[in-house]
C-alpha positions as CSV (number, residue, x, y, z in Angstrom):
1,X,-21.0,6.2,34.4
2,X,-22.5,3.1,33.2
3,X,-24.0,4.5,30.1
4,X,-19.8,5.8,29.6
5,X,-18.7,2.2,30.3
6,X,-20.9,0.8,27.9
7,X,-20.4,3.3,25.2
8,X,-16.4,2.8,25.7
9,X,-16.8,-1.3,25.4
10,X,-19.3,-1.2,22.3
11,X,-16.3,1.0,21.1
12,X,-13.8,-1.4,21.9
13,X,-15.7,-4.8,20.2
14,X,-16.5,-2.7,17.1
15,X,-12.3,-2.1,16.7
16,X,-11.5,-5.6,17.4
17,X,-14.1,-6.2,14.8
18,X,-12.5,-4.6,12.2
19,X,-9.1,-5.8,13.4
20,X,-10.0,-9.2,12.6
21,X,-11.7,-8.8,9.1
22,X,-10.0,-11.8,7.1
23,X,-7.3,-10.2,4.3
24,X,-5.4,-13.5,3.7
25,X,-7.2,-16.4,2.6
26,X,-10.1,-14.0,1.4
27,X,-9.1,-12.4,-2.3
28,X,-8.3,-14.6,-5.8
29,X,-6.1,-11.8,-6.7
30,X,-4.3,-8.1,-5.5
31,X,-3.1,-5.3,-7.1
32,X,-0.6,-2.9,-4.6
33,X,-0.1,0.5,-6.4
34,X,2.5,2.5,-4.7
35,X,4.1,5.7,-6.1
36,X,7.5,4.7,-6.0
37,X,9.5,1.5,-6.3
38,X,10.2,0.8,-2.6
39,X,6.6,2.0,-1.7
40,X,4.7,-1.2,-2.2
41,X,7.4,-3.3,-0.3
42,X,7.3,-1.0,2.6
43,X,3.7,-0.6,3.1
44,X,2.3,-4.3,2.4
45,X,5.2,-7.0,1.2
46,X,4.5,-9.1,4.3
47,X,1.0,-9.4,3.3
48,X,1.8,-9.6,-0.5
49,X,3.9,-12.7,0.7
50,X,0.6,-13.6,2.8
51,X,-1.6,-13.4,0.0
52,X,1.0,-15.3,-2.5
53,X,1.4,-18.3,-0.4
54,X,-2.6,-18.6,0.1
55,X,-3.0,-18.9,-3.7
56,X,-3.3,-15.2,-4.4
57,X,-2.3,-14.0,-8.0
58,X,-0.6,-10.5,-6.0
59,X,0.5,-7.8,-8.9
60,X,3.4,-5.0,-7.7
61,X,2.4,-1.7,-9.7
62,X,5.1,1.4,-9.3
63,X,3.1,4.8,-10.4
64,X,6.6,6.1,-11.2
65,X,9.9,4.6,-11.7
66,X,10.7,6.7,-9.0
67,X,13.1,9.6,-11.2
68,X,13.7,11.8,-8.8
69,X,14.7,9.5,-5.8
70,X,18.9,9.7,-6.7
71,X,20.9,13.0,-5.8
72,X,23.0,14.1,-8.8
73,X,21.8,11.8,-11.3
74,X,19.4,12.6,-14.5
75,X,16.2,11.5,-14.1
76,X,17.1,8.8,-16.9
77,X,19.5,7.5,-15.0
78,X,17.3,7.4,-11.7
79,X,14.7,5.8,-13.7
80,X,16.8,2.7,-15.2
81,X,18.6,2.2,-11.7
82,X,15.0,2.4,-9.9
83,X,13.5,0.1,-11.9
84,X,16.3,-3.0,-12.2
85,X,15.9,-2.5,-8.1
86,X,12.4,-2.7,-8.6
87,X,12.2,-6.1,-10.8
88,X,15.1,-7.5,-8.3
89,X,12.3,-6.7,-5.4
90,X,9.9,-8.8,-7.4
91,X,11.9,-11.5,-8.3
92,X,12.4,-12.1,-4.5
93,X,9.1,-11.9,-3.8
94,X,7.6,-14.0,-7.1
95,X,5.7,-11.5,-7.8
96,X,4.4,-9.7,-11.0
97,X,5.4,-6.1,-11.5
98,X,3.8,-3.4,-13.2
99,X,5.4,-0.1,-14.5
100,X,2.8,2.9,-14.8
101,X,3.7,6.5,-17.1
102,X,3.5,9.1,-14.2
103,X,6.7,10.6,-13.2
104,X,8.5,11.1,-10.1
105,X,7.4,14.4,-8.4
106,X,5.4,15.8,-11.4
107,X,2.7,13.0,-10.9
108,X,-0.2,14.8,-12.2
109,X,-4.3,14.6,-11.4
110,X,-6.3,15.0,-14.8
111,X,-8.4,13.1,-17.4
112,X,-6.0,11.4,-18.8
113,X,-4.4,10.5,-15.5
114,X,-7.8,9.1,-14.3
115,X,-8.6,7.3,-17.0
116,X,-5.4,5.9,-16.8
117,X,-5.7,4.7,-13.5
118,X,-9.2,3.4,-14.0
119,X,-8.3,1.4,-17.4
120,X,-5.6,-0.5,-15.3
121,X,-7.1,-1.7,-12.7
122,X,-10.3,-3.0,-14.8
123,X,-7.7,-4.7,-17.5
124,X,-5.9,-6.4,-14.3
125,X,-9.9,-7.5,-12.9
126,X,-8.3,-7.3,-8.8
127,X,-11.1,-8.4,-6.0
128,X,-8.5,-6.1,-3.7
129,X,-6.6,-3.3,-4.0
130,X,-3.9,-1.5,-1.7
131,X,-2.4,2.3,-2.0
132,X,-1.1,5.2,0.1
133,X,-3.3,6.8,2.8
134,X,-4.4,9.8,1.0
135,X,-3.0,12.3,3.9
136,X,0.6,12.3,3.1
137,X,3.2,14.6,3.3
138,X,4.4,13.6,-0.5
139,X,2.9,14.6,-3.4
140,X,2.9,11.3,-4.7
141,X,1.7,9.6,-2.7
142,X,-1.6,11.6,-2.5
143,X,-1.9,11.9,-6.1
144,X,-1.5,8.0,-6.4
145,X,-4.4,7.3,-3.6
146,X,-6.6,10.0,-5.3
147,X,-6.6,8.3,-8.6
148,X,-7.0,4.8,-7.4
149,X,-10.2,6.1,-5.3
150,X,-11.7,7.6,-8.3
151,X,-11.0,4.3,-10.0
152,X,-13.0,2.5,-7.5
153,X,-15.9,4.6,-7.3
154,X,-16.1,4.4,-11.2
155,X,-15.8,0.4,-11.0
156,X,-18.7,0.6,-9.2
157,X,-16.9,-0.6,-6.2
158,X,-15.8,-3.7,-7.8
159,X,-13.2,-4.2,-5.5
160,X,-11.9,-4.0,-1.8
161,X,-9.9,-1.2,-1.5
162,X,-7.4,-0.6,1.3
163,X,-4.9,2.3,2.6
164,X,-1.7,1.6,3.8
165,X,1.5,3.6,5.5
166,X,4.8,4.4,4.6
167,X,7.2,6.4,6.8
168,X,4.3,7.3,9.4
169,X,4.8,10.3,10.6
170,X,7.4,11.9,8.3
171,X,5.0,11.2,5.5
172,X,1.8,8.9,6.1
173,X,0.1,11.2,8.5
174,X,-3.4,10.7,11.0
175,X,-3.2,7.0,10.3
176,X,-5.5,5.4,12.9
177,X,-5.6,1.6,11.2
178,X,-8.6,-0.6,12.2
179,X,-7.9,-3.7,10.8
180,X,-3.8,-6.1,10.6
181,X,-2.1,-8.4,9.4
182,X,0.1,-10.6,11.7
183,X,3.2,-10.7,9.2
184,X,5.5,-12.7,11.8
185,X,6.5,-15.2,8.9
186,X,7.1,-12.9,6.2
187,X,8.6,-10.0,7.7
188,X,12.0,-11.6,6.9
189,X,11.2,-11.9,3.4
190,X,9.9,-8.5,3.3
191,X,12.9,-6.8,4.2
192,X,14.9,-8.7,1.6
193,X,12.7,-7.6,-0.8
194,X,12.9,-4.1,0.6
195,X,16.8,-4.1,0.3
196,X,17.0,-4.3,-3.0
197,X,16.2,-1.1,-3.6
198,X,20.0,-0.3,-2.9
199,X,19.7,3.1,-4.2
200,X,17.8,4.7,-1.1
201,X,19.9,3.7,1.8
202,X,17.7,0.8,2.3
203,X,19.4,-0.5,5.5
204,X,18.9,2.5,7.4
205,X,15.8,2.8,6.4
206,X,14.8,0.0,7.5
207,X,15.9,0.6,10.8
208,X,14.8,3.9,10.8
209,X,11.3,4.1,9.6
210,X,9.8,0.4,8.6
211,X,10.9,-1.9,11.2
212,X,9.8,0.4,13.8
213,X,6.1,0.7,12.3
214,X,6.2,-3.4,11.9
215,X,7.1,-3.9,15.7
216,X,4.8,-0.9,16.5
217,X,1.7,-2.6,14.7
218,X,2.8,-5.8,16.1
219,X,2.5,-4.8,19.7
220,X,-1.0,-3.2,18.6
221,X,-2.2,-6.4,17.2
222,X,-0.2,-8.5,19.7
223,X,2.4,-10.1,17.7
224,X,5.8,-9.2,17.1
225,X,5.2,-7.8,13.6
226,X,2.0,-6.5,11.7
227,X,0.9,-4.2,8.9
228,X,-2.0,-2.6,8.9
229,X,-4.6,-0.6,6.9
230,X,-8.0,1.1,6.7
231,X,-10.4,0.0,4.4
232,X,-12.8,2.5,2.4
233,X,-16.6,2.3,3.2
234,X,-19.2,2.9,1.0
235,X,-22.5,3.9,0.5
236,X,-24.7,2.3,-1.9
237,X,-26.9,5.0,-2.5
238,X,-24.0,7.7,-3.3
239,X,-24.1,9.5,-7.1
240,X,-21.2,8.7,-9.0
241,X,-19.6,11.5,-11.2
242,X,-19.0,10.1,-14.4
C-alpha cells in the first residue's frame, strides 16, 4: 500500500511538473498552424495574446482558407469570405497571418506537401510551434499535425513543438494535456478574435464548444480559464528518414 501511495504521488509531482513548464516569457517567436481559419484562434489565441504581449513575434498560419466551411457557396466564394474573416481575426489580435496552398477537405499528405510544410517553417526560423493533436476526427486536422511533425523531425528538432485542441470531443479526441496556460487576461480578446469568423456561427460556437473547454482547462489548472497542450518528446538517438 505504501509502495501504491508512492507510486501515485511521484505520478502526481511529475504532472504538476509538466503543468508548470514556462510557455510565456520563454520563445523569441511562434508559429500557430491550424487547418482552417477559426482553428488557430480556437485552440491557442489566449496564448498567442500571451506570447505577443511578452515580446513574442507570434505568426497565424491557415493550411487552407477553409473552402469548404459555407453551405451553398463555391468554394471560391468560401475561400475569399474565409480569408477577409481571417485577416479581420488578425488585425484584432496584431498579429501576422499566413495563408498556405492546401485546400479545404482535399488537404493532401505527399512530397510536395511535406516539403512544403518543412520550407515554411525553416523560412519563418520559429523557437515554437503549435498544431492540431494528431487524433482528430477531421481530416484536416490530422493531415496538418502530420506534416508539421515531419517538419520537425527534419529540422532536427529545431523547435518546440506543441499539440493543441479544437472542439474536444467532437473532433480533438484522447487529449490528456500535461502542461497550461492561465489565459484569464486574454480570454476576452480571444473570443473577439474568434468572432470574426462570422461565417461559422461563431457565437454559438463559442458557447457550445470553446468556452466550455477554456472553463474546463481552467478548473484543471485552477483558474477560471486555460488552454492547454502536449508537447512532443524526443529522442536524440532516433534515425531520421530523409
Amino acid at each position: 500500500m505504501k509502495k501504491l501511495f508512492a507510486v501515485l504521488m511521484m505520478m502526481a509531482c511529475v504532472s504538476f511538473m509538466f503543468a508548470q513548464e514556462p510557455i510565456v516569457g520563454k520563445y523569441k517567436k511562434a508559429l500557430v498552424i491550424g487547418a482552417h481559419p477559426d482553428d488557430p484562434e480556437s485552440m491557442c489565441a489566449g496564448t498567442m495574446l500571451l506570447l505577443k504581449e511578452q515580446g513574442c513575434e507570434v505568426v497565424c498560419v491557415y493550411f487552407t482558407r477553409g473552402e469548404g466551411g459555407i453551405e451553398g457557396k463555391s468554394a471560391e466564394e468560401t475561400a475569399a469570405i474565409r480569408t477577409k474573416e481571417a485577416l479581420k481575426s488578425c488585425e484584432v489580435m496584431g498579429i501576422r497571418p499566413v495563408f498556405m496552398t492546401q485546400v479545404d477537405g482535399k488537404s493532401e499528405i505527399n512530397k510536395a506537401r511535406y516539403d512544403e510544410m518543412r520550407e515554411l517553417i525553416a523560412r519563418e526560423k520559429p523557437d515554437v510551434v503549435f498544431t492540431h493533436w494528431p487524433i482528430d476526427a477531421h481530416r484536416d486536422h490530422r493531415n496538418c499535425s502530420i506534416l508539421v511533425y515531419d517538419a520537425w523531425r527534419l529540422l532536427g528538432h529545431c523547435f518546440d513543438l506543441y499539440y493543441g485542441e479544437v472542439m474536444t470531443g467532437m473532433q480533438t479526441q484522447m487529449f490528456t494535456p500535461t502542461i497550461y496556460v492561465n489565459i484569464d487576461s486574454t480570454v476576452e480578446k480571444k473570443r473577439e478574435a474568434y468572432k470574426c469568423h462570422v461565417s461559422q456561427g461563431t457565437a454559438a460556437n463559442v458557447d457550445k464548444w470553446h468556452q466550455v473547454i477554456d472553463v474546463l482547462r481552467g478548473r484543471e489548472f485552477q483558474c477560471h480559464h486555460a488552454e492547454a497542450f502536449i508537447k512532443q518528446r524526443w529522442n536524440s538517438s532516433e534515425i531520421l528518414d530523409r
